[in-house]
N, C-alpha and C positions, 0 to 999 in steps of 0.2 A: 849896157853892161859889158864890160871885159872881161872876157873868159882865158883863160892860159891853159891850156891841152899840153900835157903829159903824157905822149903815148911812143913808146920802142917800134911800134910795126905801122910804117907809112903809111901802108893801105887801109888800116883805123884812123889812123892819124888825118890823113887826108879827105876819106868818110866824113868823120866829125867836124873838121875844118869845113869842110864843105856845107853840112847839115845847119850847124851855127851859124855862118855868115848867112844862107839865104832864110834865118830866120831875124836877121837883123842885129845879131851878139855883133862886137869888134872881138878876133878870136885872135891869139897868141899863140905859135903852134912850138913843141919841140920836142925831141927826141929823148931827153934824160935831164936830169935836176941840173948838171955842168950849161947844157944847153938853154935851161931856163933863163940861169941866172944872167945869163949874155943878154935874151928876147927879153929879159924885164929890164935889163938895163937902160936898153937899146929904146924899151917903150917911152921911161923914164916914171913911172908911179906903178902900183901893186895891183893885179887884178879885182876885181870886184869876186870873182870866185875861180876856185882851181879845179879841173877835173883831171885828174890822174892814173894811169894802172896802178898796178899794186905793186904790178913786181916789173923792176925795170934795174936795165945795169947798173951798180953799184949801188945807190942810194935807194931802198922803196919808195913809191909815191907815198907809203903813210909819213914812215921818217921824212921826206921833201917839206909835205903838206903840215906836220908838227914843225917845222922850223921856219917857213913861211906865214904860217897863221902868230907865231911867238913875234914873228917883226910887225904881223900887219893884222892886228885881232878880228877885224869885221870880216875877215878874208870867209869865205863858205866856200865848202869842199864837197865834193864828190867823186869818188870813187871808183873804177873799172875795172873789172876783171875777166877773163874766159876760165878761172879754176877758184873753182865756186867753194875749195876746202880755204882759201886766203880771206873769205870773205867775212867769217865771225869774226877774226882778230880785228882787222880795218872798222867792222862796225863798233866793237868793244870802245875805242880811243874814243867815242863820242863826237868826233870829226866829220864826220857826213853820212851819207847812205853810200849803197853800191850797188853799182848799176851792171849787169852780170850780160858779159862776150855772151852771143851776139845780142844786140838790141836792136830795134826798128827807131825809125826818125820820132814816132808819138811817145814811145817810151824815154828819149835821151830828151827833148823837151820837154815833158813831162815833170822830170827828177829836177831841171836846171829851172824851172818855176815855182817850184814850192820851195826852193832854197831862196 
């Protein structure tokens, strides 16, 4: 499975990256929706799922994640946040769950196996 990380703060970013490759994912890492869209080009096909913050420079991950799922339908999403008032709206779109700053390694495996 190809996962694409969507996270603004490195040391999450990097976390996760970490946590997903030595569970065996191919991970796609990047900083903001501008940066995605370079790492999926770059890939050359759509990830099998996106894991996103919510709130990231310019674009949110939910806007990102509604315009990547409209190119690429099978696409499954998941969610991240550390302010847990962002989380009703992201759950509302019917887009994925959310997975709530800080989490441990069994909870972020956890969420990306039942998707």
């Amino acid at each position: 499975m190809t996962i694409l990380v969507i996270e603004d703060d490195s040391s999450v970013l990097s976390l996760v990256e970490r946590l997903l490759t030595a569970k065996g994912y191919t991970v796609l890492v990047a900083h903001d929706p501008n940066d995605a869209a370079g790492v999926l080009a770059k890939h050359g096909k759509p990830p099998d799922l996106l894991l996103a913050d919510i709130i990231l420079g310019g674009q949110t991950g939910v806007e990102y994640a509604h315009s990547l799922k409209e190119a690429h339908p099978p696409l499954k999403v998941v969610f991240m946040t550390g302010l847990t008032h962002r989380a009703p709206a992201a759950l509302r779109t019917g887009l994925g769950p959310v997975l709530h700053k800080p989490f441990g390694a069994d909870e972020l495996y956890r969420i990306i196996e039942e998707r």
